[in-house]
C-alpha positions as semicolon CSV with decimal commas, in nm:
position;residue;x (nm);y (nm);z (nm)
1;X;0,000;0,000;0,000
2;X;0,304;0,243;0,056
3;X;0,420;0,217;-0,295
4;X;0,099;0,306;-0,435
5;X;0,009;0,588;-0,173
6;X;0,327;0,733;-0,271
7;X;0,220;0,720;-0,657
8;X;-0,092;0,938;-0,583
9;X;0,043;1,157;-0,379
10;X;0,305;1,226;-0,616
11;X;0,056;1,224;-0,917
12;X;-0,147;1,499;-0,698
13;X;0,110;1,749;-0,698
14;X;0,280;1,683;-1,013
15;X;0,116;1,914;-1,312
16;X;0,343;1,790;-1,610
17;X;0,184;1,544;-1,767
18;X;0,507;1,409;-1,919
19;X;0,634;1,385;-1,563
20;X;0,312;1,221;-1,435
21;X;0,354;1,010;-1,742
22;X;0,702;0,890;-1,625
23;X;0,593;0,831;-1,273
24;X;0,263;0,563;-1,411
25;X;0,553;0,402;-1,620
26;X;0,815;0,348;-1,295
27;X;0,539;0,200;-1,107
28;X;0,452;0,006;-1,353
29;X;0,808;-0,112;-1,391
30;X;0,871;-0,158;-0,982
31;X;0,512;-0,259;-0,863
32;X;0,519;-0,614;-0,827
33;X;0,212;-0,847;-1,015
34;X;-0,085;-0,809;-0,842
35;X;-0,042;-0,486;-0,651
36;X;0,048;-0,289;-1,024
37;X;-0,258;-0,437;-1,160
38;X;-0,512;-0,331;-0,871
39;X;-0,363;0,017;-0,878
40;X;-0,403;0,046;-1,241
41;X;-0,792;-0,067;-1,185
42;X;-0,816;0,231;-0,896
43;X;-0,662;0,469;-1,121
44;X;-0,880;0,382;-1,477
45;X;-1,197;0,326;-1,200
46;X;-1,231;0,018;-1,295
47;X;-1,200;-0,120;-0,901
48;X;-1,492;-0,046;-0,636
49;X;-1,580;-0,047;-0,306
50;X;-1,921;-0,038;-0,255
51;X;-1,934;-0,118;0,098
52;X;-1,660;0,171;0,145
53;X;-1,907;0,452;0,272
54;X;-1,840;0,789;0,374
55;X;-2,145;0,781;0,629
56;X;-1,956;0,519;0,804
57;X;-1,607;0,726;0,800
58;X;-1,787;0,985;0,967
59;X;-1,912;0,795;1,199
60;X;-1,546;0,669;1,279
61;X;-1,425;1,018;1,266
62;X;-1,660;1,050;1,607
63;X;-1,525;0,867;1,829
64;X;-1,160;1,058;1,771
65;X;-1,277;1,367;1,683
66;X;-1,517;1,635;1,853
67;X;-1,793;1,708;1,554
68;X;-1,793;2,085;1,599
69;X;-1,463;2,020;1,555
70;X;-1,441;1,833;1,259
71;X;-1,750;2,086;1,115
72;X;-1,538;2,388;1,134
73;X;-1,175;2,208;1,032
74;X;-1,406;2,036;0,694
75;X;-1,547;2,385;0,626
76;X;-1,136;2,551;0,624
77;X;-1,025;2,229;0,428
78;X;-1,270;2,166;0,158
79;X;-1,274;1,794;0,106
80;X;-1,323;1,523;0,322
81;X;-1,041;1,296;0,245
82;X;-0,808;1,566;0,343
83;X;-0,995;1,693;0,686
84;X;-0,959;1,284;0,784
85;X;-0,614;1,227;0,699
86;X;-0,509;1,527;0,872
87;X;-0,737;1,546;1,152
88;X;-0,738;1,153;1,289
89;X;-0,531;1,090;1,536
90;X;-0,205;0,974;1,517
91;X;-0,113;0,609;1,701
92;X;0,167;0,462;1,843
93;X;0,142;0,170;1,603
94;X;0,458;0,079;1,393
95;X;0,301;-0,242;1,204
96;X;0,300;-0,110;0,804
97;X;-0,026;-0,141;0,630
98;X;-0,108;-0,470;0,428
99;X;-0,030;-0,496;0,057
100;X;-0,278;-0,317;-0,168
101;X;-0,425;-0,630;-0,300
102;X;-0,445;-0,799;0,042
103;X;-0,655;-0,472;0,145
104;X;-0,917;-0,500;-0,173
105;X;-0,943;-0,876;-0,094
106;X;-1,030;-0,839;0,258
107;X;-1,271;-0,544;0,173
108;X;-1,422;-0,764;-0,095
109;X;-1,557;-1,043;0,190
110;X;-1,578;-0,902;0,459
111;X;-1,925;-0,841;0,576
112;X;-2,060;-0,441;0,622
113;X;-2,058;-0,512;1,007
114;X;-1,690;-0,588;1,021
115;X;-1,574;-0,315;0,758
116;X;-1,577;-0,040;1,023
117;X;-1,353;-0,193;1,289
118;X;-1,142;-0,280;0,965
119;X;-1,107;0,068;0,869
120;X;-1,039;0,187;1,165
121;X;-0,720;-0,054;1,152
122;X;-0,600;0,026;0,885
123;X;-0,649;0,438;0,908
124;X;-0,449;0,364;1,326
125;X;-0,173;0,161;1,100
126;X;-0,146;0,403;0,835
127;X;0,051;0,751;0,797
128;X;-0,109;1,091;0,722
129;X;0,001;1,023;0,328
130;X;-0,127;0,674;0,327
131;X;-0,480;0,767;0,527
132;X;-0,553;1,037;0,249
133;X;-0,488;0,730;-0,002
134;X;-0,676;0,515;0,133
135;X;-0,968;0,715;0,147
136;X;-0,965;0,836;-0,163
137;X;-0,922;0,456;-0,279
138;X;-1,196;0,357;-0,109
139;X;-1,419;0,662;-0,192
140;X;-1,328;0,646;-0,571
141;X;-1,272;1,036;-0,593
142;X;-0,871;1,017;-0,684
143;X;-0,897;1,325;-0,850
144;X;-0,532;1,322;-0,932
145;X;-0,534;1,434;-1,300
146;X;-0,494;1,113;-1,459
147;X;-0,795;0,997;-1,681
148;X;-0,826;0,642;-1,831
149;X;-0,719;0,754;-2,158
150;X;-0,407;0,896;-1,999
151;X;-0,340;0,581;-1,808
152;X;-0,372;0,334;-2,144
153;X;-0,130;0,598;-2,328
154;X;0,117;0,543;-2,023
155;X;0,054;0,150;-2,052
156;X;0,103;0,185;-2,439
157;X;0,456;0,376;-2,341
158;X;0,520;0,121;-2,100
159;X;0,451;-0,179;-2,325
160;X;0,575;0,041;-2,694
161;X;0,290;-0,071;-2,840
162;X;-0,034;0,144;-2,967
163;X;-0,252;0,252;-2,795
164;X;-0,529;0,155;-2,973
165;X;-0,390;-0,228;-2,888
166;X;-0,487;-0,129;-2,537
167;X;-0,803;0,009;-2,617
168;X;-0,948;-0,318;-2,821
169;X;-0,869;-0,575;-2,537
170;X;-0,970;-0,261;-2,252
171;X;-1,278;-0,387;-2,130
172;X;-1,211;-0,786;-2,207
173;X;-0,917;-0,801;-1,959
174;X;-1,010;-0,740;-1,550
175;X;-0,820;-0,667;-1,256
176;X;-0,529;-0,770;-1,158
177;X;-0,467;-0,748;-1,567
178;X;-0,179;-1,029;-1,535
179;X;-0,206;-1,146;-1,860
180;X;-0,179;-0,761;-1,960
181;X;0,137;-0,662;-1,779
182;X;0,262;-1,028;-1,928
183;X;0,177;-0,913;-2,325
184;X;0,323;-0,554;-2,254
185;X;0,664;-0,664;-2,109
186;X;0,707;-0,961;-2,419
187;X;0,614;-1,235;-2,222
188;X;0,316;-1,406;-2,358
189;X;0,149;-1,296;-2,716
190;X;-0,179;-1,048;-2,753
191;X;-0,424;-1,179;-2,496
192;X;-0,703;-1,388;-2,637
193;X;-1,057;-1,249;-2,624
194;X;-1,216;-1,318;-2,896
195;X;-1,475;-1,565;-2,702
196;X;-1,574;-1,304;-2,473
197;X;-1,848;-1,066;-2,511
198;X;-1,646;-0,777;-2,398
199;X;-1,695;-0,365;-2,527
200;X;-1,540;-0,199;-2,836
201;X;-1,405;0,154;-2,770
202;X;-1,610;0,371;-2,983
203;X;-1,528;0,633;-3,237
204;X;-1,606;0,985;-3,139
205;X;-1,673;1,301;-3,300
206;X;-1,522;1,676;-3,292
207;X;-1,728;2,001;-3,225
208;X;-1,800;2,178;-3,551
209;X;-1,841;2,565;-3,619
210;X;-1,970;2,730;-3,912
211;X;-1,654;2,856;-3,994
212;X;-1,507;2,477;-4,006
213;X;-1,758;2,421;-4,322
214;X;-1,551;2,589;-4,550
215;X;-1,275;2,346;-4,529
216;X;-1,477;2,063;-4,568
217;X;-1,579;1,903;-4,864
218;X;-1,962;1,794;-4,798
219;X;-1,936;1,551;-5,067
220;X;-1,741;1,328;-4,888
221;X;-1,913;1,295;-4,612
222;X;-2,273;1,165;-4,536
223;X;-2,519;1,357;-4,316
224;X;-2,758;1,260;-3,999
225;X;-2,951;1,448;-3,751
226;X;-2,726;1,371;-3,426
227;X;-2,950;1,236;-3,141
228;X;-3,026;1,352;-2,778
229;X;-2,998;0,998;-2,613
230;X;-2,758;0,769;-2,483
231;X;-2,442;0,630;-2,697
232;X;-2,515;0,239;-2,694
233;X;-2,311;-0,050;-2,845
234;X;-2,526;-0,372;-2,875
235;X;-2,411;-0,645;-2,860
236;X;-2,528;-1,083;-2,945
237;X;-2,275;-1,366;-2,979
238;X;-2,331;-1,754;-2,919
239;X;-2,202;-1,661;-2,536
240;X;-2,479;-1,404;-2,459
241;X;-2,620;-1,042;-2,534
242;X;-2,475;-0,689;-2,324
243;X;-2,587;-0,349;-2,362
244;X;-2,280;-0,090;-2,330
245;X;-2,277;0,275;-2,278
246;X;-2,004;0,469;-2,444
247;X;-1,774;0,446;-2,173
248;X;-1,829;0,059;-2,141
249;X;-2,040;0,058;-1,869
250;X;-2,279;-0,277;-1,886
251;X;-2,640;-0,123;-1,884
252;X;-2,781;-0,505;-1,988
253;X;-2,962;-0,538;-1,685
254;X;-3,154;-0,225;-1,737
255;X;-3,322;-0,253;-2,068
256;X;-3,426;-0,617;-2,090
257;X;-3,692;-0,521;-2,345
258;X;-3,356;-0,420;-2,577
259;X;-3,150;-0,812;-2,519
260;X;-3,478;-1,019;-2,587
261;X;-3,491;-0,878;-2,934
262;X;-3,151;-0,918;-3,118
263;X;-3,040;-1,202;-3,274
264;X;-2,763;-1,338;-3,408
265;X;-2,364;-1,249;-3,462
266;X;-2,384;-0,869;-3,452
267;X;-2,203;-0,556;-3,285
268;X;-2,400;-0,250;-3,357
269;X;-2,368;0,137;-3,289
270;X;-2,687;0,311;-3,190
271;X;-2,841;0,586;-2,978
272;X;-3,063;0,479;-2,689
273;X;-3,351;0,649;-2,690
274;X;-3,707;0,579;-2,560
275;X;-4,024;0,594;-2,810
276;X;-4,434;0,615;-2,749
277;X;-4,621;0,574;-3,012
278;X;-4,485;0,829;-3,315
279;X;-4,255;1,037;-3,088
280;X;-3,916;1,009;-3,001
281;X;-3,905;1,097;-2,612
282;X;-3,693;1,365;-2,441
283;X;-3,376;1,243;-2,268
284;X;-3,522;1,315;-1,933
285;X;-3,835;1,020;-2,061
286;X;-3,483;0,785;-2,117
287;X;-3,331;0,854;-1,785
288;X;-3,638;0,734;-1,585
289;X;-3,501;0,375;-1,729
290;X;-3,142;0,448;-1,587
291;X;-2,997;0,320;-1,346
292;X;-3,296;0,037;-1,300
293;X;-3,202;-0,271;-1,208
294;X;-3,484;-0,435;-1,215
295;X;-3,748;-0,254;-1,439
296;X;-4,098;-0,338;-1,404
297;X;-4,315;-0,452;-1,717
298;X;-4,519;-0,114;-1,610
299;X;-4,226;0,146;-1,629
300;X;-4,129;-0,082;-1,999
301;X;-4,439;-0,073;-2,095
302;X;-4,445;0,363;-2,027
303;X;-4,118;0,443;-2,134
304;X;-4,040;0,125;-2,394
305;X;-3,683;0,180;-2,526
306;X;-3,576;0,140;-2,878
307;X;-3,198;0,202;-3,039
308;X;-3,158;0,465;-3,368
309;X;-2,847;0,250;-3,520
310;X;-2,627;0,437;-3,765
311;X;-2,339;0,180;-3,768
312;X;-2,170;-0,193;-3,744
313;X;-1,855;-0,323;-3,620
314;X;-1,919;-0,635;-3,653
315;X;-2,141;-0,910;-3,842
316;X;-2,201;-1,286;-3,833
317;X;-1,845;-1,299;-3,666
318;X;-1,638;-1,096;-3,902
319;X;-1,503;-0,769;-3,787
320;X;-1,559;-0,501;-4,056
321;X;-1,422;-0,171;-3,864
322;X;-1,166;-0,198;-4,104
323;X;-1,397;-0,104;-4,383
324;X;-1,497;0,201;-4,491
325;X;-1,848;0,399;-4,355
326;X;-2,037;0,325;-4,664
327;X;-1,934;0,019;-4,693
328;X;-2,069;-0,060;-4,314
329;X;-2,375;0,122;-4,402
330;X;-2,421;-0,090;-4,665
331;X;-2,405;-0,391;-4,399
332;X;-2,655;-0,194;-4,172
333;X;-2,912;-0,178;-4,409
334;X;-2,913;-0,489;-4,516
335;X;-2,885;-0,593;-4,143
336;X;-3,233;-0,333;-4,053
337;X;-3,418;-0,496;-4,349
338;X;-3,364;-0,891;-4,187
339;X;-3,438;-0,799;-3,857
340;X;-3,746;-0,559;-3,864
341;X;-3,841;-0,487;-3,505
342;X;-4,032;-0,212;-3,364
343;X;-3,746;-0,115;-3,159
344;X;-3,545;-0,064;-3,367
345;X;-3,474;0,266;-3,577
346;X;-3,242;0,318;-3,878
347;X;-3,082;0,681;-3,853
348;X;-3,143;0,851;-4,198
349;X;-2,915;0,993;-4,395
350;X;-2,926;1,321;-4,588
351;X;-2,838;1,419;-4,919
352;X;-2,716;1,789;-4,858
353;X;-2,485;2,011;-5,096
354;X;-2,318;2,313;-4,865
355;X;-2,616;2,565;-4,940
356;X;-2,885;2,263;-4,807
357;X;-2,662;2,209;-4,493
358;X;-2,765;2,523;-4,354
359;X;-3,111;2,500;-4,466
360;X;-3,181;2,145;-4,321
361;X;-2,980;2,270;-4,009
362;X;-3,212;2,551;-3,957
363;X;-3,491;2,321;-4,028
364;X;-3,429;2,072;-3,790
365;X;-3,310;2,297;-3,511
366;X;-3,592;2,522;-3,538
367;X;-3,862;2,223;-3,471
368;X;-3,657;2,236;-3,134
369;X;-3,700;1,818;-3,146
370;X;-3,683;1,683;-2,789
371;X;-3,430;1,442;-2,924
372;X;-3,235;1,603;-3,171
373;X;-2,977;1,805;-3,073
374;X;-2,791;1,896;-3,439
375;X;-2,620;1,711;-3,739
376;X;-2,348;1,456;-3,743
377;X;-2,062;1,440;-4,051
378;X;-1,914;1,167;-4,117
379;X;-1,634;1,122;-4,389
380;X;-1,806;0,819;-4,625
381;X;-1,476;0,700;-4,629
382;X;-1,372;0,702;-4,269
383;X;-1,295;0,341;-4,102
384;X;-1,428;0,276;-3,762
385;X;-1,083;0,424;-3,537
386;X;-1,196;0,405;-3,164
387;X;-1,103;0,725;-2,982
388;X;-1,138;1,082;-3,119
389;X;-0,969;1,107;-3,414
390;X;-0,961;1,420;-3,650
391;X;-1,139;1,484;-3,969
392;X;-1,365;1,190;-3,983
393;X;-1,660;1,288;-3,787
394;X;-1,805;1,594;-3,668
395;X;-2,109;1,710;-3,453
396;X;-2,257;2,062;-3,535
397;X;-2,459;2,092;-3,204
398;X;-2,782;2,367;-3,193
399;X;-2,642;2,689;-3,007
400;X;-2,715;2,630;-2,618
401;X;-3,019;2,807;-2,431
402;X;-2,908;3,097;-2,208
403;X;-3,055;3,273;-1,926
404;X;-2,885;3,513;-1,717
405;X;-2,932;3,439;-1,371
406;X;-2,842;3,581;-1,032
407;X;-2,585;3,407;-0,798
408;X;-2,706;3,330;-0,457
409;X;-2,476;3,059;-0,319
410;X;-2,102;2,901;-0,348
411;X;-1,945;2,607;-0,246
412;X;-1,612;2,525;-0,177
413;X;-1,492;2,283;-0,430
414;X;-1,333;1,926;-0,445
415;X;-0,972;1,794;-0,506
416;X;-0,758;2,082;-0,641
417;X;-1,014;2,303;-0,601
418;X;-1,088;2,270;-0,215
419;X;-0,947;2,624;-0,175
420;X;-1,165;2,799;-0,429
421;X;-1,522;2,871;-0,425
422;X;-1,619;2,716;-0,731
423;X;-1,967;2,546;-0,677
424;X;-2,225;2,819;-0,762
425;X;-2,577;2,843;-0,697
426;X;-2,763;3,095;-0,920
427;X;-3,122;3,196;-0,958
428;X;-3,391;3,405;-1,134
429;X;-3,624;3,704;-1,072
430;X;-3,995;3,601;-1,016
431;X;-4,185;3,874;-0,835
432;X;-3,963;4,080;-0,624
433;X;-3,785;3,737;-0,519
434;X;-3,479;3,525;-0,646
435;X;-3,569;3,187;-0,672
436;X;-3,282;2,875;-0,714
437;X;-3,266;2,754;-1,024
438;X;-3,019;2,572;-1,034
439;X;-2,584;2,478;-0,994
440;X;-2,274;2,487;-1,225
441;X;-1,904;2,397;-1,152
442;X;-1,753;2,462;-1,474
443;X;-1,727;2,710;-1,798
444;X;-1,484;2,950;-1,670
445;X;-1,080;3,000;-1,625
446;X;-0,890;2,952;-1,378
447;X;-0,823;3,334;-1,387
448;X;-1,213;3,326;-1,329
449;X;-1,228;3,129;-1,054
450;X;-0,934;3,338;-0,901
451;X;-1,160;3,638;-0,942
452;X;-1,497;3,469;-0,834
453;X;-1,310;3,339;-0,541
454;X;-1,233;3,709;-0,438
455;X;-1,532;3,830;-0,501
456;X;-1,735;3,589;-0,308
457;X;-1,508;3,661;0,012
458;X;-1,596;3,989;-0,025
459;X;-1,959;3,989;-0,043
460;X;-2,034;3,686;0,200
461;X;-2,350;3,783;0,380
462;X;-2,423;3,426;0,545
463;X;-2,240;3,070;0,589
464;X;-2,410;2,767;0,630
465;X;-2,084;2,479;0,662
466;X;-1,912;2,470;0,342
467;X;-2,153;2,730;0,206
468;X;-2,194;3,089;0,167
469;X;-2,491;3,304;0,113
470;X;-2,354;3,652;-0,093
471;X;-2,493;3,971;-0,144
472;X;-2,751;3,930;-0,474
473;X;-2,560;4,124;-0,715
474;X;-2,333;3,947;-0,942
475;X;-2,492;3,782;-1,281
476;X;-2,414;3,489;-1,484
477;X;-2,508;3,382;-1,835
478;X;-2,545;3,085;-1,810
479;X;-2,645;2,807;-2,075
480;X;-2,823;2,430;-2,074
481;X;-2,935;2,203;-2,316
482;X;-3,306;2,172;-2,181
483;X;-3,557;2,274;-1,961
484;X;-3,820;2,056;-1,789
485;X;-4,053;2,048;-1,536
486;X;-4,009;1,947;-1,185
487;X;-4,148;1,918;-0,863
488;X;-3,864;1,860;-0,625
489;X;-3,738;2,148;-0,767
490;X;-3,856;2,526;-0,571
491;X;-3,881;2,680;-0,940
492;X;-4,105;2,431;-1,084
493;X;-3,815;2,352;-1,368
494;X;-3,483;2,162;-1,377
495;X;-3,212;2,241;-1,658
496;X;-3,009;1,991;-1,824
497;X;-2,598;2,051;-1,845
498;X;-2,604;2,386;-1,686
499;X;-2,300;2,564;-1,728
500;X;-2,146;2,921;-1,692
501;X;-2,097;3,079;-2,021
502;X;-2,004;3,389;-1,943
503;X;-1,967;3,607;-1,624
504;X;-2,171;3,953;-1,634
505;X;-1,935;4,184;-1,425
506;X;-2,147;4,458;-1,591
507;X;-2,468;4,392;-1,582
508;X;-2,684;4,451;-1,284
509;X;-2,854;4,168;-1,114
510;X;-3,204;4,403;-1,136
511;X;-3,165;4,303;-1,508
512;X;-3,187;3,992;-1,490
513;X;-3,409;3,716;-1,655
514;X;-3,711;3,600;-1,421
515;X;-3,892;3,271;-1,424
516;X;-4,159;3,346;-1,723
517;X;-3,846;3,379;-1,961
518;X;-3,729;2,980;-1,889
519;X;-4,058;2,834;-1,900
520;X;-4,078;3,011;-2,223
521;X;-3,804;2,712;-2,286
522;X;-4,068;2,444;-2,257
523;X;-4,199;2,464;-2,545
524;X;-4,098;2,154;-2,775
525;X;-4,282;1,939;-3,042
526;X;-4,181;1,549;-3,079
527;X;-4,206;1,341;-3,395
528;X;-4,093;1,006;-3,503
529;X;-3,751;1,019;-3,704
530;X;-3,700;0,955;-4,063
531;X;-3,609;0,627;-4,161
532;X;-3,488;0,488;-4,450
């Protein structure tokens, strides 16, 4: 557990990403087999805890710690894995902690009752350095600026292979990844999975602006409305079926409607959606399926879930990323036209020259369609690359909503930014009152935050914890994707991906927008999609 607690910490206050880089690869290198492999699961989040609880920390944090106590010192420090490592007590114990695997196995069967007393073991045992890792092991919120796509480029270093190597085999390999270390340091050959039913990364798309048109030629590319749902990769070999967000996360469970339908040797790339009748539903319909698992024949039946495919990685066995986009469209069709199903939808595409594109856009954008968002371009002669890369597809997004609102509250935020107020609160005008509604953590610089973070010192008028109340005078713009009712909400509405567009040091918060101006949002239409 040292060697690994040492890792993060040095990850956390390393900001070179070649040097953080260099530091995955030593431990890597040092780390023997399996404590390398379980710290490369922690760091990718592919490792959890689910009987590690922060109710129960705090709860251990009481009989050490005086609660006013650990209140105020939570409030000064900002996030909770800090405050404990620095606040619990240190003992006179000089027995090192267990080995990081050790640890996960002994969290992994011991029963809930005995985890505390465990815990509280381990945090006696451990050092101020080693408690903060352990926490935020436990807790899943590392938050040392290493993603999972930085971690498989630091494995592809390690190894000097590609990266897209790692990505294919990903999500087919699990923890302790043995028989990955053993392929990446020339051992063994390219681990086998071709009998598993295991997740393909998928290819991804890059923001588009007007002014990006003009370097394109639209003839070589083909044309779809892009889709307000849920990135899906379905998926039926002899072994079994899975569902699979875009991030590989196995949503099977939820959608059972989805597995009893397909058939067959396929690997298809869709949007989740749900459907009722001849309309498409609004992503807040899809997300009362989320997260389910165990959906009733009554919530199926009211929100029954269909898939809008617009491509195919693989058919009756053979793998055909290699191919080109037509030429897997081609596959697709022929596919949709076997296997008719009422849940499934083919995405359509258009036939645009550059004057069309901005018609059609216009068109499409101005039904405001709860479940289309914009238009997707994708080069007809693009193969199917997992990851992001450039000038094969593009998404060309409707402009966001915007409402400028009033900010009431802030927040102290998490990880490296437990010293900054950057968790705002803002509302609008309805009457002579400011009602919430809403909160937004991102969309500004750090210069921003800086400034903000001043600011809100300065015109603090209340705290409540880790909150303050300020004086009602600074505005926001700040933009969403959609509006919707709700009634656990004070305002009556709820936005979708609120962020902070721009900051309105000039405008006073008298001029801002009041409630009547976002319900003027709700007003959408809903229609079945083409199909070819």
């Amino acid at each position: 557990m040292h060697q690994f607690s040492s890792l993060l910490n040095d990850l956390y206050f390393t900001y070179s990403n070649l040097a953080k880089t260099e530091l995955l690869k030593n431990y890597f290198s040092t780390a023997p087999d399996p404590e390398r492999g379980y710290g490369l699961a922690i760091l990718a989040g592919t490792l959890e805890f689910p009987t590690f609880k922060w109710s129960m920390i705090k709860e251990l944090m009481k009989e050490y710690v005086d609660p006013v106590l650990f209140s105020l010192s939570y409030d000064y420090v900002g996030d909770l894995s800090d405050t404990i490592a620095l606040l619990w007590p240190n003992q006179q114990i000089s027995k090192p902690l267990p080995a990081l695997s050790e640890i996960i196995d002994t969290f992994n069967h011991l029963s809930e009752e005995r985890i505390a007393s465990y815990l509280r073991e381990l945090l006696n045992r451990a050092t101020t350095d080693e408690r903060w890792a352990l926490l935020k092991t436990g807790t899943g919120s590392l938050r040392v600026g290493v993603s999972a796509r930085f971690i498989k480029k630091a494995l592809a270093e390690y190894g000097q292979v590609d990266v897209k190597d790692i990505e294919h085999l990903w999500h087919a390999v699990k923890p302790p990844y043995k028989e990955l270390f053993a392929w990446l340091e020339g051992h063994t050959g390219y681990p086998q999975i071709a009998e598993n039913i295991h997740y393909h990364p998928v290819m991804l798309s890059h923001p588009l602006n007007e002014k990006d048109l003009d370097s394109l030629d639209l003839e070589q590319y083909a044309i779809e409305r892009k889709f307000d749902g849920i990135r899906v990769q379905l998926i039926s070999t002899d072994s079994g079926k899975r569902l699979f967000t875009r991030t590989g996360e196995d949503i099977s469970h939820s959608f059972p409607d989805i597995l009893a339908e397909i058939q067959g040797k396929v690997v298809l790339d869709g949007e989740l959606v749900v459907q009722s009748q001849e309309t498409v539903g609004s992503f807040n319909e899809l997300q009362q399926r989320l997260n389910r698992k165990n959906p009733g024949k009554d919530l199926i039946n009211k929100y029954p879930a269909a898939i809008i495919f617009y491509d195919m990685l693989s058919i009756n066995g053979k793998d055909i990323r290699s191919l080109t986009f037509m030429e897997r469209r081609v596959s697709l069709e022929s596919w949709y036209k076997e296997n008719p199903n009422s849940s499934w939808l083919l995405s359509e595409l258009l036939d645009l020259n550059k004057q069309d594109i901005f018609v059609i856009r216009d068109q499409i954008l101005a039904e405001k369609h709860v479940a289309v968002e914009g238009l997707m371009l994708k080069r007809k002669s693009s193969p199917y690359i997992a990851g992001r890369p450039k000038g094969h597809w593009f998404k060309w997004k409707r402009d966001p909503m915007l409402v400028d609102a009033v900010l009431m509250y802030a927040q102290r935020g998490q990880g490296k930014r437990s010293s900054f107020y950057s968790d705002y609160t803002f509302g609008l005008w309805e009457n002579s009152e400011i009602v919430p509604i809403g909160k937004a953590y991102f969309g500004f610089t750090d210069k921003e935050l800086y400034e903000l973070d001043k600011w809100i010192r300065h015109h603090t008028i209340n705290r409540f914890g880790p909150v303050r109340e300020v004086e009602k005078q600074l505005v926001f713009e700040v933009a969403f994707d959609e509006v919707r009712e709700s009634k656990r909400h004070k305002s009556g509405l709820a936005l979708r991906f609120p962020r902070i567009h721009r900051i309105r040091w000039d405008k006073p918060a008298k001029e801002a927008d009041t409630l009547a101006v976002l319900r003027g949002f709700l007003k959408y239409t809903g229609q079945k999609p083409n199909q070819n």
